[in-house]
C-alpha positions as CSV (number, residue, x, y, z in Angstrom):
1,X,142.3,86.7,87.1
2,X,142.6,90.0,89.1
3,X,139.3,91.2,90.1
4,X,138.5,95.5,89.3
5,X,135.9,96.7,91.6
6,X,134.5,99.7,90.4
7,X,132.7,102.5,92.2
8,X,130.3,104.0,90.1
9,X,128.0,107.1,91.0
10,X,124.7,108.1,89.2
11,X,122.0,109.9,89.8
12,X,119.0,107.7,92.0
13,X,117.0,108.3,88.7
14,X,119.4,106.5,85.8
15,X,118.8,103.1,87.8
16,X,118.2,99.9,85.9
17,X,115.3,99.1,88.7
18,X,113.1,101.6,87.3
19,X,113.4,100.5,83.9
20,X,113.0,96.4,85.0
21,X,110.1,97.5,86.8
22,X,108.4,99.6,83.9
23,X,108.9,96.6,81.7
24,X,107.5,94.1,84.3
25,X,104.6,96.2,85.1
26,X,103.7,96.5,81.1
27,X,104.2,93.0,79.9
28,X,103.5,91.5,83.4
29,X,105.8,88.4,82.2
30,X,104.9,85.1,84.2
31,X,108.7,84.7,85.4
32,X,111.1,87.0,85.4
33,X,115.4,86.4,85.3
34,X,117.8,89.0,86.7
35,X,121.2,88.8,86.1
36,X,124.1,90.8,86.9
37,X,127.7,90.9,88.0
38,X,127.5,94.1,90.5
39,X,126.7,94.8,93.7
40,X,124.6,98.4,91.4
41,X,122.5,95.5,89.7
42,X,121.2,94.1,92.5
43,X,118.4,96.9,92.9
44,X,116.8,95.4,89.3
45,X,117.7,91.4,90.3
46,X,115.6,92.4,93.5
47,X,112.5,92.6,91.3
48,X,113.3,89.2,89.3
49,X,111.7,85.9,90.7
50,X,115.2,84.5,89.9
51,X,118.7,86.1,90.7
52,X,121.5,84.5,87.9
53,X,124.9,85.7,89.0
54,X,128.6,84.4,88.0
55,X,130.7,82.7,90.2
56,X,133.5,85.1,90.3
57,X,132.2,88.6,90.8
58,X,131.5,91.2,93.7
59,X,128.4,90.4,94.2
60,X,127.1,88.9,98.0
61,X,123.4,87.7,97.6
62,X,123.1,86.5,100.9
């Protein structure tokens, strides 16, 4: 499988983090999950308790 690494440029604003963190902070859930398969998603599976990512993807946790 070739792997496509895209570049993607938004505005700071249109960010998933905000929205995770608007939802956390009005259901205040007991455990939260974040998953994602980008290094741009790793700003919303910051704010998780738990970081789910696939095998295979351009994503570095460490």
């Amino acid at each position: 499988m070739k792997m496509i690494t895209l570049l993607p440029y938004f505005p700071h604003f249109l960010n998933k983090k905000f929205a995770v963190a608007y939802l956390i902070e009005e259901y205040k859930p007991i455990l939260t999950l974040g998953a994602g398969d980008n290094i741009s998603d790793l700003d919303f599976m910051n704010l998780a308790d738990f970081k789910i990512v696939p095998k295979k993807v351009p994503v570095t946790l460490g």
